[in-house]
CHARMM internal coordinates of N, CA and C (Angstrom, degrees):
IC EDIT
DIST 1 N 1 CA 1.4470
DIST 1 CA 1 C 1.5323
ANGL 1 N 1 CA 1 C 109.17
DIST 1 C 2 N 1.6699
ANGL 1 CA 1 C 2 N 113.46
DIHE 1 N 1 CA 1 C 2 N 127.49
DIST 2 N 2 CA 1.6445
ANGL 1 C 2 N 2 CA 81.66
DIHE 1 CA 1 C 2 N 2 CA -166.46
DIST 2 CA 2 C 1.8154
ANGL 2 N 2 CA 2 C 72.19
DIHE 1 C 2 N 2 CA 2 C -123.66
DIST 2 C 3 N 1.3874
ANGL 2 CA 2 C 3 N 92.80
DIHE 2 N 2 CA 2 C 3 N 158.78
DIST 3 N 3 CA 1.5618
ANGL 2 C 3 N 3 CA 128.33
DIHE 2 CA 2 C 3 N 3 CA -163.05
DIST 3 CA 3 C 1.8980
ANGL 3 N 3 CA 3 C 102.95
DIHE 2 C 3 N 3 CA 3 C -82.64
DIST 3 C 4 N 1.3657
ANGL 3 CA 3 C 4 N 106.50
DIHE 3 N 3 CA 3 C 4 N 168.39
DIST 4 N 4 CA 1.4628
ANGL 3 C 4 N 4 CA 102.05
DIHE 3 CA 3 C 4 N 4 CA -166.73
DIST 4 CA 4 C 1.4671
ANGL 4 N 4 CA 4 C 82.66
DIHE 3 C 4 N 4 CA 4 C -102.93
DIST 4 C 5 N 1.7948
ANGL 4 CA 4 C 5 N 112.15
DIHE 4 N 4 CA 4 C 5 N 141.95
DIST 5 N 5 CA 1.5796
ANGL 4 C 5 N 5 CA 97.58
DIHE 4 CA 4 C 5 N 5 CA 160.60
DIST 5 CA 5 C 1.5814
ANGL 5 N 5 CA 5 C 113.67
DIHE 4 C 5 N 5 CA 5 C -88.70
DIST 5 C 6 N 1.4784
ANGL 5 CA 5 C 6 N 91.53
DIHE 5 N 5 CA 5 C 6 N 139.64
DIST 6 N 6 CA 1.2802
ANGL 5 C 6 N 6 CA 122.37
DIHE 5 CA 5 C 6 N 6 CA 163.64
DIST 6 CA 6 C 1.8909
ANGL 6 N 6 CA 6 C 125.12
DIHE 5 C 6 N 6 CA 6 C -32.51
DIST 6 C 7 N 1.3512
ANGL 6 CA 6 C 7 N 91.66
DIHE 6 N 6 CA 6 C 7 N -43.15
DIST 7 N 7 CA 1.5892
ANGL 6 C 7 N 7 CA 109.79
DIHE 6 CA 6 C 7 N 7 CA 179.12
DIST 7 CA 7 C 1.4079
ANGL 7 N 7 CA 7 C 123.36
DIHE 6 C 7 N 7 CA 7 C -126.30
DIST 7 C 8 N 1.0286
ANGL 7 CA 7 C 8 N 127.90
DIHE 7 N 7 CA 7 C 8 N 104.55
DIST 8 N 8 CA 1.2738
ANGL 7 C 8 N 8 CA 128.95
DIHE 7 CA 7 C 8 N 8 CA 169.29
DIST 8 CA 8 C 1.7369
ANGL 8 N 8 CA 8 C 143.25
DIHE 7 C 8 N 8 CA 8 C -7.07
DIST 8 C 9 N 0.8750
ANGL 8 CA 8 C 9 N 133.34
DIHE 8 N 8 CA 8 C 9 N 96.30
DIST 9 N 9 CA 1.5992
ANGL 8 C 9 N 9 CA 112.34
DIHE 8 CA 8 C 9 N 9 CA -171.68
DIST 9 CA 9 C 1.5903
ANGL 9 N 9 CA 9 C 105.19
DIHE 8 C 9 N 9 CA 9 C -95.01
DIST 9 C 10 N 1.5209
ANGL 9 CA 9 C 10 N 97.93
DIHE 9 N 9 CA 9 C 10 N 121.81
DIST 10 N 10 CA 1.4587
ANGL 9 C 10 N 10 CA 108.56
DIHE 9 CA 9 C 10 N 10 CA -179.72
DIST 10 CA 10 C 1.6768
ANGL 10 N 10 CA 10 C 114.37
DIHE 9 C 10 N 10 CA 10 C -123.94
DIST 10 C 11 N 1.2547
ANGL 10 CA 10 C 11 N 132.17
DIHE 10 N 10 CA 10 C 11 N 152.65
DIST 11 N 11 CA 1.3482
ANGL 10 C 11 N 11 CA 138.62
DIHE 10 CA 10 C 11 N 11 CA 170.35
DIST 11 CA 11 C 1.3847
ANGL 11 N 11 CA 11 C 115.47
DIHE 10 C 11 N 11 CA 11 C -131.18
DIST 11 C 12 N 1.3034
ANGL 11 CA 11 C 12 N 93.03
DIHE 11 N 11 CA 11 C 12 N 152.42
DIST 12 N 12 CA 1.9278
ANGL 11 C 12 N 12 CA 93.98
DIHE 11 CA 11 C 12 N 12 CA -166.38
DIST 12 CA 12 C 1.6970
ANGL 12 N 12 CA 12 C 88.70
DIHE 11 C 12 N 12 CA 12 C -139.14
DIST 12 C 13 N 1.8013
ANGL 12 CA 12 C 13 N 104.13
DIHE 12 N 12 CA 12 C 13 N 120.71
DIST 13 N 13 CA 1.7081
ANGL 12 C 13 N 13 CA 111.72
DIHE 12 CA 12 C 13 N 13 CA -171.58
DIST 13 CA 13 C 1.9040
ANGL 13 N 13 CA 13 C 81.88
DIHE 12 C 13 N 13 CA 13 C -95.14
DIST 13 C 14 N 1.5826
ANGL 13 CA 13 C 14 N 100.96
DIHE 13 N 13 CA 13 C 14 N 145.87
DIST 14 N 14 CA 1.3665
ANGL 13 C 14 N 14 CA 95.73
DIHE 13 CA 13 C 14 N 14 CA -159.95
DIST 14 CA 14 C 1.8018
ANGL 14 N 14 CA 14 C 79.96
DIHE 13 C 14 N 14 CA 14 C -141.99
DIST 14 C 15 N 1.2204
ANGL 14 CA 14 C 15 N 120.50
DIHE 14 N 14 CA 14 C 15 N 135.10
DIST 15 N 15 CA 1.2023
ANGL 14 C 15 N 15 CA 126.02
DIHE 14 CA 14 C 15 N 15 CA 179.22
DIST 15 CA 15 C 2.1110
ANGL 15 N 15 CA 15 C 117.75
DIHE 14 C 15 N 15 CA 15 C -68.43
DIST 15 C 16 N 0.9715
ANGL 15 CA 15 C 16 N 124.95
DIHE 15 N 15 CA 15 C 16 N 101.05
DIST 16 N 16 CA 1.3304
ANGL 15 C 16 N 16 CA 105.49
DIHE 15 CA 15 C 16 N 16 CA 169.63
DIST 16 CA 16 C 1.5788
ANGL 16 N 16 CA 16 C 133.02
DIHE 15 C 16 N 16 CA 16 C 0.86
DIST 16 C 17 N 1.5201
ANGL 16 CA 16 C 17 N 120.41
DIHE 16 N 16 CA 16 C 17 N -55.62
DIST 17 N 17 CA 1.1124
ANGL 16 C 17 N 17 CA 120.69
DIHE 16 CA 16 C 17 N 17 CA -176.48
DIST 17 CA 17 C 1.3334
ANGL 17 N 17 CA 17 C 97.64
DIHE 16 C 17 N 17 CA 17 C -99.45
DIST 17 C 18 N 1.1370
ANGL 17 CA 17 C 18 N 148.00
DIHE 17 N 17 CA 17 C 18 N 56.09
DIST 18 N 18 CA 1.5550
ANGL 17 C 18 N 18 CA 143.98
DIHE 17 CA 17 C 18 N 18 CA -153.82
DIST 18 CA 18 C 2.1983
ANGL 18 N 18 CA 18 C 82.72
DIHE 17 C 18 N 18 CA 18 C -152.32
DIST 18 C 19 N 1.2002
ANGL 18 CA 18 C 19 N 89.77
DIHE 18 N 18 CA 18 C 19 N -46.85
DIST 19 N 19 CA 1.5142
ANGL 18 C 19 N 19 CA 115.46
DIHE 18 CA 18 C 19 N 19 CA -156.36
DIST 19 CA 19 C 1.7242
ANGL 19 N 19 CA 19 C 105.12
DIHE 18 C 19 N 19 CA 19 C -39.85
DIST 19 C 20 N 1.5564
ANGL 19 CA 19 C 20 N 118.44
DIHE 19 N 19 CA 19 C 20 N -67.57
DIST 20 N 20 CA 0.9176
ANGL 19 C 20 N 20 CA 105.00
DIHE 19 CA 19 C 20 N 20 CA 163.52
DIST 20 CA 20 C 1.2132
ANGL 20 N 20 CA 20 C 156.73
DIHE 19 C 20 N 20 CA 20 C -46.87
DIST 20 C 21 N 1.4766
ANGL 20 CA 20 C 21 N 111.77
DIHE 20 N 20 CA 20 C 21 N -49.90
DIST 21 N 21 CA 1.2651
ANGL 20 C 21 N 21 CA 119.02
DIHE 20 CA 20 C 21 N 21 CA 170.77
DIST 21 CA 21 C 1.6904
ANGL 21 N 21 CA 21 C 111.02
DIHE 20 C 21 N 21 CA 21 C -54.22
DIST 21 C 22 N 1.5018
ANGL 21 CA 21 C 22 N 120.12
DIHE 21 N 21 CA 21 C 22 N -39.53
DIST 22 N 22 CA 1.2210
ANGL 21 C 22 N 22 CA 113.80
DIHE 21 CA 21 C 22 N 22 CA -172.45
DIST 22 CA 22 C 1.9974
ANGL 22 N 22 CA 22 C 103.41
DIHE 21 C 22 N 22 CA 22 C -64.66
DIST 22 C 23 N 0.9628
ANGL 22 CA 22 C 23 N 84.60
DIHE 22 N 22 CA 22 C 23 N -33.50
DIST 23 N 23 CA 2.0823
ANGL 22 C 23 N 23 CA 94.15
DIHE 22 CA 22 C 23 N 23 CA -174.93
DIST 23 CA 23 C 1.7004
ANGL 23 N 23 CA 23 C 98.12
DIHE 22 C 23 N 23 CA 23 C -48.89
DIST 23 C 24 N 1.8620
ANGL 23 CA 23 C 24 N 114.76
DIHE 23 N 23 CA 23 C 24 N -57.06
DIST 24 N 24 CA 1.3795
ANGL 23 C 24 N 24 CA 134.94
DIHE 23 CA 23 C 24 N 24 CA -173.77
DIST 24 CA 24 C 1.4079
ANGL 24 N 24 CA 24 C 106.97
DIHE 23 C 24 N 24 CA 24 C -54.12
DIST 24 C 25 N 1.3716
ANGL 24 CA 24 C 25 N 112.06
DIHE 24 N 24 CA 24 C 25 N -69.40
DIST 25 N 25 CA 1.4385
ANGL 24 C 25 N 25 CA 114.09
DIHE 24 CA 24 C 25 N 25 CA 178.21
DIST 25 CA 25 C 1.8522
ANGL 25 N 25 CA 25 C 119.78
DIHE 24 C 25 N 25 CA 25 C -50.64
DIST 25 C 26 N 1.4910
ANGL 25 CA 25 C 26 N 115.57
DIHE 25 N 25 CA 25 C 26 N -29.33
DIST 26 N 26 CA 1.5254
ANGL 25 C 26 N 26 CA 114.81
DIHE 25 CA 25 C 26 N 26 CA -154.28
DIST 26 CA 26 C 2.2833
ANGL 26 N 26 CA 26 C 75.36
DIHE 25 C 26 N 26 CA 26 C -89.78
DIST 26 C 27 N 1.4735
ANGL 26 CA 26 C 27 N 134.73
DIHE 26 N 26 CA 26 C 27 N -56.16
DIST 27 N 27 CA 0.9177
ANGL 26 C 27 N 27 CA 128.04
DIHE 26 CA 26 C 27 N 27 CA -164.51
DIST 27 CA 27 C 2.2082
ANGL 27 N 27 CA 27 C 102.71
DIHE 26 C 27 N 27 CA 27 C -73.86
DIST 27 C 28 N 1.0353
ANGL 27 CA 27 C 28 N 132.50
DIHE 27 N 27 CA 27 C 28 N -5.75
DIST 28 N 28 CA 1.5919
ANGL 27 C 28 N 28 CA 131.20
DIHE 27 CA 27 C 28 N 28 CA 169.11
DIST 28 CA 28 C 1.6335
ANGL 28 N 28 CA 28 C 88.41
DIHE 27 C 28 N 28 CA 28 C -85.72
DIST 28 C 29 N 1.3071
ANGL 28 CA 28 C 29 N 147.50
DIHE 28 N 28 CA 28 C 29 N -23.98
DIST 29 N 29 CA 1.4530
ANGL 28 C 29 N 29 CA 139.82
DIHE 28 CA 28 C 29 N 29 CA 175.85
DIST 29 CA 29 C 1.8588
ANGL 29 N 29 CA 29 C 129.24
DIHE 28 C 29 N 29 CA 29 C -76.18
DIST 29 C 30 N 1.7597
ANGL 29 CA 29 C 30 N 78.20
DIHE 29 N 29 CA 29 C 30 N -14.70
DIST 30 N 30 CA 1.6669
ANGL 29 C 30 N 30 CA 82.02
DIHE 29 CA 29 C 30 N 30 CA 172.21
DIST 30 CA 30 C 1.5614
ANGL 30 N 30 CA 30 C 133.13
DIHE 29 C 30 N 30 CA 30 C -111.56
DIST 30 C 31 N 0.9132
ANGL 30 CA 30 C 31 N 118.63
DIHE 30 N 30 CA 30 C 31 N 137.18
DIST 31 N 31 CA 1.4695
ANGL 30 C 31 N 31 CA 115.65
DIHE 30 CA 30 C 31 N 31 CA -178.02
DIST 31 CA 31 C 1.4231
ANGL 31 N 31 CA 31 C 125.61
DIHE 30 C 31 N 31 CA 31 C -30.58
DIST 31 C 32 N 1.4876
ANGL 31 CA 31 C 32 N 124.85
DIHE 31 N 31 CA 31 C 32 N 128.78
DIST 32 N 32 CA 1.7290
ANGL 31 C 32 N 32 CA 139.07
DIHE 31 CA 31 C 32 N 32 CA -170.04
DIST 32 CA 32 C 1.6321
ANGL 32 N 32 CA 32 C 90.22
DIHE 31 C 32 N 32 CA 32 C -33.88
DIST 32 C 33 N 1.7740
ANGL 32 CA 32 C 33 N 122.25
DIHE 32 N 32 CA 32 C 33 N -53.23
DIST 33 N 33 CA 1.5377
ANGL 32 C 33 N 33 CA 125.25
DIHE 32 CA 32 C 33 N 33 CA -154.15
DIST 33 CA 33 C 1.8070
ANGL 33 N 33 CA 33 C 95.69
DIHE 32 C 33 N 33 CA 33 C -67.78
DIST 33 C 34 N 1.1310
ANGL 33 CA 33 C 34 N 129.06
DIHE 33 N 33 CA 33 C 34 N -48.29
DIST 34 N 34 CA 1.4189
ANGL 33 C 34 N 34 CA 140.09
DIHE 33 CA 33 C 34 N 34 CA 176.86
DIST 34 CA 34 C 1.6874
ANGL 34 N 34 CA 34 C 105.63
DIHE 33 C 34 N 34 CA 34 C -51.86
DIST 34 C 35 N 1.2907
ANGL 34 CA 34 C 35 N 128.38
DIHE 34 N 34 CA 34 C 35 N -54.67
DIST 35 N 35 CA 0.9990
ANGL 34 C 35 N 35 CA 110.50
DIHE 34 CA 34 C 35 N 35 CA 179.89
DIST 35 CA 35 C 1.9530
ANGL 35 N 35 CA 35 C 119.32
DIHE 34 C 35 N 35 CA 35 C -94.07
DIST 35 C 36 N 0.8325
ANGL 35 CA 35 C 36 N 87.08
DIHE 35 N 35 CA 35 C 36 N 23.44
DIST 36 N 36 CA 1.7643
ANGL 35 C 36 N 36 CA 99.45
DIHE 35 CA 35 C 36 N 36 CA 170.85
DIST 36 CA 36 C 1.9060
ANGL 36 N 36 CA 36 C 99.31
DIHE 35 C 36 N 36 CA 36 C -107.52
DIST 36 C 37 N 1.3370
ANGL 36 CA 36 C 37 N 93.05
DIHE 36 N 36 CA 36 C 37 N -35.95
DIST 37 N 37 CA 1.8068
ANGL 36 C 37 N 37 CA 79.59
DIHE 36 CA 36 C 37 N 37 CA -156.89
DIST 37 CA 37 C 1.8528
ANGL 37 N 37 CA 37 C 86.85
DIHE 36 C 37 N 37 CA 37 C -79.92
DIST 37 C 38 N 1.4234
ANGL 37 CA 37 C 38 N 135.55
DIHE 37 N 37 CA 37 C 38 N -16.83
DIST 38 N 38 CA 1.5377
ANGL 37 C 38 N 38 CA 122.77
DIHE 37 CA 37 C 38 N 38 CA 165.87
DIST 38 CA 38 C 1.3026
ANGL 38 N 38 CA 38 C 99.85
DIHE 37 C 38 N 38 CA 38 C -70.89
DIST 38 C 39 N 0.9321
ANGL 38 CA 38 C 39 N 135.87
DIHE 38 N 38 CA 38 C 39 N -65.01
DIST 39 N 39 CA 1.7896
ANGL 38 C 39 N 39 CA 126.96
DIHE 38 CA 38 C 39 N 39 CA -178.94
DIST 39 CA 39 C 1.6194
ANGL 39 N 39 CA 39 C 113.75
DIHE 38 C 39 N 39 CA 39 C -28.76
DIST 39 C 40 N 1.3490
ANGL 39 CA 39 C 40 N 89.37
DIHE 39 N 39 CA 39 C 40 N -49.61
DIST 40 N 40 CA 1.8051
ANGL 39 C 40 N 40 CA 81.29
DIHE 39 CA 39 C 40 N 40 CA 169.01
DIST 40 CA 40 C 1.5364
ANGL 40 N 40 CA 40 C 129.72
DIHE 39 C 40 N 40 CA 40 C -104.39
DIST 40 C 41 N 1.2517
ANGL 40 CA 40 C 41 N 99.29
DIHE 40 N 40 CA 40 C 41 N 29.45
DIST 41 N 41 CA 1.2811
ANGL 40 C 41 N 41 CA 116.79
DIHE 40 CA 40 C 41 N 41 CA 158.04
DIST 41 CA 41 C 1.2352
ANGL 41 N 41 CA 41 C 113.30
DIHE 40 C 41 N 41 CA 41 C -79.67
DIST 41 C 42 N 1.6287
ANGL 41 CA 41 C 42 N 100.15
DIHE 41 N 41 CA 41 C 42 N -67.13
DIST 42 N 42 CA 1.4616
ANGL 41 C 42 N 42 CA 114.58
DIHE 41 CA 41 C 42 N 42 CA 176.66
DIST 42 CA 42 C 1.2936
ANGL 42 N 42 CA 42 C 119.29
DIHE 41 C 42 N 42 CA 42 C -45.00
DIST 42 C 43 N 1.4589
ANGL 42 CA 42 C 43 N 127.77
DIHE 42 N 42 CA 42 C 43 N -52.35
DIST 43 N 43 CA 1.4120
ANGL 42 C 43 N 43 CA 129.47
DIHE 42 CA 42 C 43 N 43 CA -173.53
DIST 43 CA 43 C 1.8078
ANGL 43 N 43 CA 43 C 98.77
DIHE 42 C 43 N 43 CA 43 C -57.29
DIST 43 C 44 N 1.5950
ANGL 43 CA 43 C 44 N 117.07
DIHE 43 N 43 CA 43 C 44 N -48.27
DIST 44 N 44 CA 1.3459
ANGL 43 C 44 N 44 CA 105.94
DIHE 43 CA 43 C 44 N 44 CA -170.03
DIST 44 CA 44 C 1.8815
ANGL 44 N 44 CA 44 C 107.46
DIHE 43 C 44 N 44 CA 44 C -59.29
DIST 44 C 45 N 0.8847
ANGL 44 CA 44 C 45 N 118.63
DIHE 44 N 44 CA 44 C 45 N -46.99
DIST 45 N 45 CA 1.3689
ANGL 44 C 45 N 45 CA 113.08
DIHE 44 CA 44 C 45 N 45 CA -161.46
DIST 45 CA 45 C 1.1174
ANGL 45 N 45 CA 45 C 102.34
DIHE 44 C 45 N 45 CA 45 C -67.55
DIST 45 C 46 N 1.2544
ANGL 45 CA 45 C 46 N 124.85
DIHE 45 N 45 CA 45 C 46 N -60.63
DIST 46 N 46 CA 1.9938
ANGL 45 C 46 N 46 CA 126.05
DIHE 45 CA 45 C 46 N 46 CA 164.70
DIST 46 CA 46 C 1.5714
ANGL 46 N 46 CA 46 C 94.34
DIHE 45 C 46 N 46 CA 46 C -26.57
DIST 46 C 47 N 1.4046
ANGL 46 CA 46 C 47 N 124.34
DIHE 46 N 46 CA 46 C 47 N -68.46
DIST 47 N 47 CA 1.7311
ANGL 46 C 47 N 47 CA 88.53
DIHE 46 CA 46 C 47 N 47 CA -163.19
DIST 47 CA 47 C 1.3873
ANGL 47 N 47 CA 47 C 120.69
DIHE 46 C 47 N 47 CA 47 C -79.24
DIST 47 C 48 N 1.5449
ANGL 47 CA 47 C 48 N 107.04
DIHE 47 N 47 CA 47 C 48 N -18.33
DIST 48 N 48 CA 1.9174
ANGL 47 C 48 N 48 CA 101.88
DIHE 47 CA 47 C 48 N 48 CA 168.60
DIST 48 CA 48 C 1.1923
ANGL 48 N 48 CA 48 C 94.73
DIHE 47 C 48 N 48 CA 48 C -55.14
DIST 48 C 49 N 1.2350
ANGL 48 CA 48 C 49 N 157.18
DIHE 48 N 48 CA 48 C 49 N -52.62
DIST 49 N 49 CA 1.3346
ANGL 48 C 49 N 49 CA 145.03
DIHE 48 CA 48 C 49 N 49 CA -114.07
DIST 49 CA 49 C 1.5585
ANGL 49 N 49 CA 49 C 82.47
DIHE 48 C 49 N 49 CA 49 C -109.21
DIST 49 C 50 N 1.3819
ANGL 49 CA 49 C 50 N 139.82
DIHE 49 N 49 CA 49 C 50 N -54.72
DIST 50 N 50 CA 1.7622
ANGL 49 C 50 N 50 CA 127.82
DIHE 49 CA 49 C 50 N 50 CA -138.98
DIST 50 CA 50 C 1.6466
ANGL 50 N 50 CA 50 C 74.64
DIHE 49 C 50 N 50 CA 50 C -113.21
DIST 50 C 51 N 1.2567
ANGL 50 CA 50 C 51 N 150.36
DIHE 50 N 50 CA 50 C 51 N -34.46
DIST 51 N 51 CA 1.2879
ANGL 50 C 51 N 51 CA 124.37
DIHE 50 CA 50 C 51 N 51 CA -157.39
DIST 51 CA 51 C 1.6892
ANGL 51 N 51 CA 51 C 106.55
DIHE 50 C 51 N 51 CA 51 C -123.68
DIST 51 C 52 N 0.9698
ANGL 51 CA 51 C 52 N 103.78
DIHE 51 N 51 CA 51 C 52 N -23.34
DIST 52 N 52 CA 2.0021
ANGL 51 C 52 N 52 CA 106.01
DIHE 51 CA 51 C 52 N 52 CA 178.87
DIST 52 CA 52 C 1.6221
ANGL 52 N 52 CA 52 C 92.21
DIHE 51 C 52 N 52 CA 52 C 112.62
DIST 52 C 53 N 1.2050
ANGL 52 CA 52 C 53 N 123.53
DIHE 52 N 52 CA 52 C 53 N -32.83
DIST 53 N 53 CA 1.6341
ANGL 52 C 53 N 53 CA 124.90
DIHE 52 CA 52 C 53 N 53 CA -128.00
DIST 53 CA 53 C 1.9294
ANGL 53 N 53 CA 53 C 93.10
DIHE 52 C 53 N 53 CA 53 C -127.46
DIST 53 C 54 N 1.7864
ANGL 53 CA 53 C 54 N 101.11
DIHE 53 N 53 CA 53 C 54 N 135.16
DIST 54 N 54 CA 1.9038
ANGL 53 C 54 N 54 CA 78.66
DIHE 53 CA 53 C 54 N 54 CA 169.57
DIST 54 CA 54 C 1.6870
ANGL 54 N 54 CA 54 C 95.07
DIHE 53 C 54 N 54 CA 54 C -123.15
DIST 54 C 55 N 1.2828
ANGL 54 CA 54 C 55 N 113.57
DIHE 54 N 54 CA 54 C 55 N 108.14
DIST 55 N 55 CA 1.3614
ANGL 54 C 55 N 55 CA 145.14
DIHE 54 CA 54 C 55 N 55 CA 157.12
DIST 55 CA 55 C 1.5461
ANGL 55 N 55 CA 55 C 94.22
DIHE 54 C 55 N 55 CA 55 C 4.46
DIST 55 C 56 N 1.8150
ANGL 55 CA 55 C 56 N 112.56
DIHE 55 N 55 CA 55 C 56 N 133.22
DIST 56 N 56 CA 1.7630
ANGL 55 C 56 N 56 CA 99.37
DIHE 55 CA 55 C 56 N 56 CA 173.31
DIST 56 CA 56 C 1.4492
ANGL 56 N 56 CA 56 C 110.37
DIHE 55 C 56 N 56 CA 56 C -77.56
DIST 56 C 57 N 1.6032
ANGL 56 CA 56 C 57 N 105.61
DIHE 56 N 56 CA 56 C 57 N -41.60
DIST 57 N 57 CA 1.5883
ANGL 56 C 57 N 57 CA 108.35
DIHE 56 CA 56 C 57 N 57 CA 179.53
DIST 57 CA 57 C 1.7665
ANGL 57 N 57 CA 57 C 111.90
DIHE 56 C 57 N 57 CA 57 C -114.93
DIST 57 C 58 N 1.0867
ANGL 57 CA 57 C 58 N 104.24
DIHE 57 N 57 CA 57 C 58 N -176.60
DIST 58 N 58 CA 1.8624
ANGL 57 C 58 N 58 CA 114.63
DIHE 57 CA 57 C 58 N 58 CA -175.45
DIST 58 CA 58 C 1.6605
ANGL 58 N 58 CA 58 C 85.09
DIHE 57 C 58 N 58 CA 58 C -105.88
DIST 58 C 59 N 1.3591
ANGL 58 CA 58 C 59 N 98.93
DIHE 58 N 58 CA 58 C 59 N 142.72
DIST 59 N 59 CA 1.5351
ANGL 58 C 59 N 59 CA 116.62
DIHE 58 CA 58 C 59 N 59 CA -167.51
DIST 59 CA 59 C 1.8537
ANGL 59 N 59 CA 59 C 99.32
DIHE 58 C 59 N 59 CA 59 C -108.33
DIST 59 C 60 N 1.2011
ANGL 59 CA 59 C 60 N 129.61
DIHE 59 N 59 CA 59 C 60 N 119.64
DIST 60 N 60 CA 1.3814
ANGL 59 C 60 N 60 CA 140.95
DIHE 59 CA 59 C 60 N 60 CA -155.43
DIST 60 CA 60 C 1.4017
ANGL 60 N 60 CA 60 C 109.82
DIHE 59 C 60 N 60 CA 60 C -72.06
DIST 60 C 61 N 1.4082
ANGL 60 CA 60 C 61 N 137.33
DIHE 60 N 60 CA 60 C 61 N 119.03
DIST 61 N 61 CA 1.3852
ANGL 60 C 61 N 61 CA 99.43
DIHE 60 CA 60 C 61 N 61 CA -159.75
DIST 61 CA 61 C 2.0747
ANGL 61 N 61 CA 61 C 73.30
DIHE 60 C 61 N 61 CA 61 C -137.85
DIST 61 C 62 N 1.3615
ANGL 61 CA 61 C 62 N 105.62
DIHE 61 N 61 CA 61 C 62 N 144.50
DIST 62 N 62 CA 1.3523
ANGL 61 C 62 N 62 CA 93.80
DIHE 61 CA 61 C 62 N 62 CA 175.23
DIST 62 CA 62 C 2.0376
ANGL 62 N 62 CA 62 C 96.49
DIHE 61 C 62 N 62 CA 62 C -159.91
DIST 62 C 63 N 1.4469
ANGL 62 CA 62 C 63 N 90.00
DIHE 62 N 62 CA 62 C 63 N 141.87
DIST 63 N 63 CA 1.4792
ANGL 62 C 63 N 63 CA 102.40
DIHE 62 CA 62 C 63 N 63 CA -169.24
DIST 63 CA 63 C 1.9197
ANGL 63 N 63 CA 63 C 107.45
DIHE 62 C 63 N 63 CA 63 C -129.64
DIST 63 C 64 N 1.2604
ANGL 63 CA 63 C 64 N 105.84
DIHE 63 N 63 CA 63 C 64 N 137.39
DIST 64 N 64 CA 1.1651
ANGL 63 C 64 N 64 CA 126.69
DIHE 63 CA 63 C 64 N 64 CA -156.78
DIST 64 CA 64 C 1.6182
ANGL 64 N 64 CA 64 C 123.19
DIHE 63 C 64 N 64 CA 64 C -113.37
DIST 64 C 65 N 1.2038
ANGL 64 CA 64 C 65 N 136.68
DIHE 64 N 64 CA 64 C 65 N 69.35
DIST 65 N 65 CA 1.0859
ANGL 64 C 65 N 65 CA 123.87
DIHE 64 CA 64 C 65 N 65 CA -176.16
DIST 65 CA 65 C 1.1863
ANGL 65 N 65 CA 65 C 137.45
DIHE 64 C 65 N 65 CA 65 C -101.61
DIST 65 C 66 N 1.1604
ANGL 65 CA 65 C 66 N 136.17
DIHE 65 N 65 CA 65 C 66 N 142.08
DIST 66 N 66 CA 1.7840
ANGL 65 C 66 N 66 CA 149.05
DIHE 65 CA 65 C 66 N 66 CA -172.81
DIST 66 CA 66 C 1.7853
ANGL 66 N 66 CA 66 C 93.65
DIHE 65 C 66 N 66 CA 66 C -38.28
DIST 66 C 67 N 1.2021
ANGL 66 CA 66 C 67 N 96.05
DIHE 66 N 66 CA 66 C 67 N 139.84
DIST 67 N 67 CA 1.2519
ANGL 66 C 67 N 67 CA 99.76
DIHE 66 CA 66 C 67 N 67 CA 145.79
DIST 67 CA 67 C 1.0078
ANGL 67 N 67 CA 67 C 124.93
DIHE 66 C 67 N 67 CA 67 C -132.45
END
COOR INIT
IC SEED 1 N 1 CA 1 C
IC BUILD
């Protein structure tokens, strides 16, 4: 007896050059708090992943050049 799914399975064929802008437009639709708390998603897993360790603070790093 096989069961009804619950959730839908859907796919969306998305053109290569289509790709970005849809990425740009879907992240300008979400709230400042939503796209801060993926940023620090991202930063955590980047350093579990390359260092073991996720840093307590961001270390200030600032560079200065002649013009």
């Amino acid at each position: 007896m096989m069961k009804k799914r619950k959730i839908a399975m859907v796919a969306n064929q998305v053109k290569m050059d289509e790709e970005d802008s849809r990425d740009v437009s879907y992240w300008l639709k979400q709230p400042a708090s939503a796209r801060l708390a993926e940023v620090v998603r991202l930063r955590r897993e980047y350093h579990l992943r390359v260092d073991g360790v996720f840093p307590d603070r961001i270390e200030k790093k600032v560079s200065r050049r002649k013009l």
